[in-house]
C-alpha positions in Angstrom: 146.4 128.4 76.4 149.8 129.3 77.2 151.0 127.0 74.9 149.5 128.7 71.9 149.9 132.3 73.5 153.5 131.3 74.0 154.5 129.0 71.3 154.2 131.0 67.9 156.5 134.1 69.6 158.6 131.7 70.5 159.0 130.3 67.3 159.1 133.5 65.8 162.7 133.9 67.3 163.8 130.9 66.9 162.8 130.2 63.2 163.5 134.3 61.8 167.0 133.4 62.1 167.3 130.6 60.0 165.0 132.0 57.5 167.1 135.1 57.1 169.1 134.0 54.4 166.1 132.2 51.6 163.2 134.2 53.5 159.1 132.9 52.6 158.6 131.4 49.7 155.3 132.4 47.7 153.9 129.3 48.1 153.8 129.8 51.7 152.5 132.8 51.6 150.0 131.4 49.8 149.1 128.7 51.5 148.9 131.1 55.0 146.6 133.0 53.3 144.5 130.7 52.2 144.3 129.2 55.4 143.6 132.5 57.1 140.6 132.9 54.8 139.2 129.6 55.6 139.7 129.5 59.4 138.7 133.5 59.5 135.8 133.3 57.8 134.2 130.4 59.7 134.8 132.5 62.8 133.3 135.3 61.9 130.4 134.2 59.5 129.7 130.6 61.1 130.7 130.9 64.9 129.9 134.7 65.5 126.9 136.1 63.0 125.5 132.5 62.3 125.7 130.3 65.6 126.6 133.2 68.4 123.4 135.7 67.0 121.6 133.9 64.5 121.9 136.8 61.8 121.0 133.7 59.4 119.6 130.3 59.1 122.5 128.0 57.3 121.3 125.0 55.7 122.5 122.0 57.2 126.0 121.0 55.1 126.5 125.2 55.4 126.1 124.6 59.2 128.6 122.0 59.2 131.3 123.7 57.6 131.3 126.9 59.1 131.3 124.5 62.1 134.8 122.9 60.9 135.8 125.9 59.5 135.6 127.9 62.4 137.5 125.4 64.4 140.4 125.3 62.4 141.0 128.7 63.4 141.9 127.3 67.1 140.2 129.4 69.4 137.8 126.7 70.9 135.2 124.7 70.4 131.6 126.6 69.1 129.5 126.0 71.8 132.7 127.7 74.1 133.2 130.1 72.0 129.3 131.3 71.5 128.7 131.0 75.7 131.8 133.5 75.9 130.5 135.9 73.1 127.1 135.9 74.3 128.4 136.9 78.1 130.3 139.3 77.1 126.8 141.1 75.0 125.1 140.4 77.8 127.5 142.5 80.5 129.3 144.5 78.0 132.3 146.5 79.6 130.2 145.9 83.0 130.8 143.3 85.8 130.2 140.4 84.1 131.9 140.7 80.7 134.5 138.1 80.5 136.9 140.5 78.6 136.3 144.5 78.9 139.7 146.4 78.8 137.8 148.8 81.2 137.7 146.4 83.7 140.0 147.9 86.2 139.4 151.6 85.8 140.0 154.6 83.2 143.2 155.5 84.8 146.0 155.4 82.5 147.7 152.5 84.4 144.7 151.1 84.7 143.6 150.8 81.0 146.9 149.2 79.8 146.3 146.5 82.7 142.4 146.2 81.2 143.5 146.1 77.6 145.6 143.2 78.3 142.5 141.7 80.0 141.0 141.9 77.2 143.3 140.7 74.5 144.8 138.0 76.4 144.7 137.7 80.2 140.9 136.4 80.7 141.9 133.7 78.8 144.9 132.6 80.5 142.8 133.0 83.6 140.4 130.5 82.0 137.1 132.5 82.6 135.2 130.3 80.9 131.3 131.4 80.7 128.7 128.7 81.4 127.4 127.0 78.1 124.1 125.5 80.0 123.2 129.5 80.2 124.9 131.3 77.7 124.6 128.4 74.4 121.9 125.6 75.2 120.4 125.8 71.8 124.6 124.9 70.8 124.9 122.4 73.3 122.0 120.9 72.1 122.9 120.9 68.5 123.3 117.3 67.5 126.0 118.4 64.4 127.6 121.2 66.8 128.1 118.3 69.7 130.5 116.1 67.3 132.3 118.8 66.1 133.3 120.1 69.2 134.1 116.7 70.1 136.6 116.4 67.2 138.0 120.0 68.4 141.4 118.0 69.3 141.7 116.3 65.7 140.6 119.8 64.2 143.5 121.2 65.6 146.0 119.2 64.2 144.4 118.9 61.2 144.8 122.8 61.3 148.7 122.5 61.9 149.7 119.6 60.5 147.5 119.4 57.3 149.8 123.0 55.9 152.9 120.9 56.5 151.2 117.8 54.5 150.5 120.2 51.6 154.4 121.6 51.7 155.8 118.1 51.8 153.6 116.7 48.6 153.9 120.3 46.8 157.9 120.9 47.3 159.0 117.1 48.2 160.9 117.7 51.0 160.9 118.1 54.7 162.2 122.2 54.2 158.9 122.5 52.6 157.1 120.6 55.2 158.8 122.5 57.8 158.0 126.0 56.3 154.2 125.5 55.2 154.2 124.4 59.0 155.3 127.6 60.3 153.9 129.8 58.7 150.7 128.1 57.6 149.8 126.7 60.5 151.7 128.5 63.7 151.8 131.8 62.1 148.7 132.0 60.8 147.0 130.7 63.7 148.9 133.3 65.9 148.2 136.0 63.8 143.9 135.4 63.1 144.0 134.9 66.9 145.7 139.0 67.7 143.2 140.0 65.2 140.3 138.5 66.7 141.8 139.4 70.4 141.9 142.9 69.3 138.3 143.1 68.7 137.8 142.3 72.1 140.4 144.7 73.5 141.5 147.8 71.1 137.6 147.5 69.3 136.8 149.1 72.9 138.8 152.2 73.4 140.3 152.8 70.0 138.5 154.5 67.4 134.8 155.8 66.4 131.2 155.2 68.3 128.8 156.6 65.2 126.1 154.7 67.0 124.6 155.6 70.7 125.5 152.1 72.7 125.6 151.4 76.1 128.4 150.1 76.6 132.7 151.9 74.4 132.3 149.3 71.3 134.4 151.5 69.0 134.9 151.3 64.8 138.4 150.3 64.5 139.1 150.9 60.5 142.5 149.8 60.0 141.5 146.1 60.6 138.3 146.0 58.8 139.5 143.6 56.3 142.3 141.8 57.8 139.5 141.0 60.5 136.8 140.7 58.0 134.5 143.1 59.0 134.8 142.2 62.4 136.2 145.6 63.6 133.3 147.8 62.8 132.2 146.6 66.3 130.2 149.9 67.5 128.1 149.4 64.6 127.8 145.7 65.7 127.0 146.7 69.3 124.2 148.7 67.6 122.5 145.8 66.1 124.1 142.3 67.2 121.9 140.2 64.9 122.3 142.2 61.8 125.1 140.4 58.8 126.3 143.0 58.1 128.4 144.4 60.6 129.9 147.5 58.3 126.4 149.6 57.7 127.9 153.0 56.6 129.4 154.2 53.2 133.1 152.9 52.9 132.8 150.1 55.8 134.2 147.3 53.8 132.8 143.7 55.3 134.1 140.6 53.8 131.8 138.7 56.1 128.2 140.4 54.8 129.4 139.8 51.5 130.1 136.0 51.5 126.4 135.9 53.7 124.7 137.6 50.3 126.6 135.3 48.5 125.2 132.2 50.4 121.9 133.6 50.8 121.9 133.5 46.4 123.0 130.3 46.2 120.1 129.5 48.9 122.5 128.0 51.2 121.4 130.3 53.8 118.1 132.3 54.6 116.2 134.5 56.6 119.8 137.0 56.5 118.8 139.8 59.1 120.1 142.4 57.0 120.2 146.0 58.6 117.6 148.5 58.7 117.7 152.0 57.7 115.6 153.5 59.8 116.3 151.7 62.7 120.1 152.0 62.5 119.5 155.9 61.6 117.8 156.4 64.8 120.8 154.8 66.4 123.3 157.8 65.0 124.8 159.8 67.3 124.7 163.8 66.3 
């Protein structure tokens, strides 16, 4: 974990330098995004709505690649990263929750220590949740086992396979070297702070529209960059619900490629939110 906290700021400095003078290409940029898309979106529609609450049924070649998908993005394997999700509903910002940024008081101090917590320090600390409690129906999942046993692989397919692209596109190791960096380390660097942030500034910054027991928050500047990820007080509200953006203007990249699989009948039974319910959840 250090390694990949570490690493990408550390070749941030190093490689800025170099690149002052013929700067990112838009191929790169491209290629980043692209990447970021991919990796994102199998996150948040395959490991978090899909595996983590079941807000959908995928069919089984779905299933899969939201699997792979989602581990591309690096931030464990999906029966981890579902035990550690689940936890932290289960205790959210009480004892228990793997990552609340309240975790060490409301004091001013005492937040900036939690919201470190949150976005970064559990981790290094390696507070791993217990799959046998928090994901046996993931554990269990014959197509979920071998792709978290290919985790490793996944990874390198996730840096290394940019760097392939640059070297057959441009035809040189520059290339190589640049879709590397900022296809691959960037990239992963930058989809991990996003999703970090839901667990750390997605509970004290921002809105709470919906009456939750625990400081979920609407965070609207990241709404698309985390793809619908940051309306989390409206997630807290209803964890099994697709769409996680239920009021006018919440823009949710996530809910929309869900209605796009569920017309294509690639997924079904979509747990789309309820009016009434979700209206009785307001807060005056």
């Amino acid at each position: 974990m250090w390694v990949f906290v570490v690493g990408p700021v550390a070749c941030l400095l190093i490689v800025v330098p170099f690149a002052w003078g013929w700067g990112v290409t838009p191929f790169d940029i491209g290629l980043a995004a692209a990447c970021y898309v991919v990796s994102g979106l199998g996150v948040t529609v395959g490991f978090h709505r899909c595996f983590t609450h079941r807000a959908f049924k995928a069919k089984r070649p779905l299933r899969i690649a939201l699997a792979v998908a989602g581990s591309l993005a690096v931030e464990g394997s999906p029966v981890q990263w579902v035990a550690n999700h689940r936890r932290h509903h289960a205790y959210a910002d009480r004892e228990g929750d793997p990552h609340s940024p309240w975790r060490y008081g409301t004091s001013a101090g005492a937040l900036l220590k939690g919201l470190l917590h949150a976005h970064i320090g559990w981790m290094l600390r390696r507070e791993l949740s217990n799959r046998a409690r928090f994901a046996p129906d993931i554990a269990e999942d014959k197509d979920l086992k071998v792709v978290g046993r290919l985790f490793g692989p996944l990874t390198v397919v996730s840096l290394l396979g940019p760097a392939a692209l640059g070297w057959l596109v441009t035809g040189g190791w520059q290339g190589a070297l640049e879709a590397f960096f900022w296809a691959g380390i960037m990239r992963m660097a930058l989809l991990h702070h996003i999703t970090w942030s839901v667990n750390s500034v997605c509970h004290v910054v921002g809105k709470r529209p919906f009456a939750v027991r625990d400081r979920a928050t609407n965070f609207w500047p990241l709404a698309i960059i985390s793809f619908g990820e940051s309306w989390h007080n409206s997630h807290h509200a209803d964890p099994t619900s697709a769409r996680h953006g239920v009021l006018p203007g919440q823009i949710d990249p996530s809910a929309r490629l869900i209605w796009v699989f569920e017309r294509l009948r690639w997924a079904h039974d979509v747990h789309w939110p309820r009016t009434d319910r979700m209206s009785a959840k307001l807060q005056a």
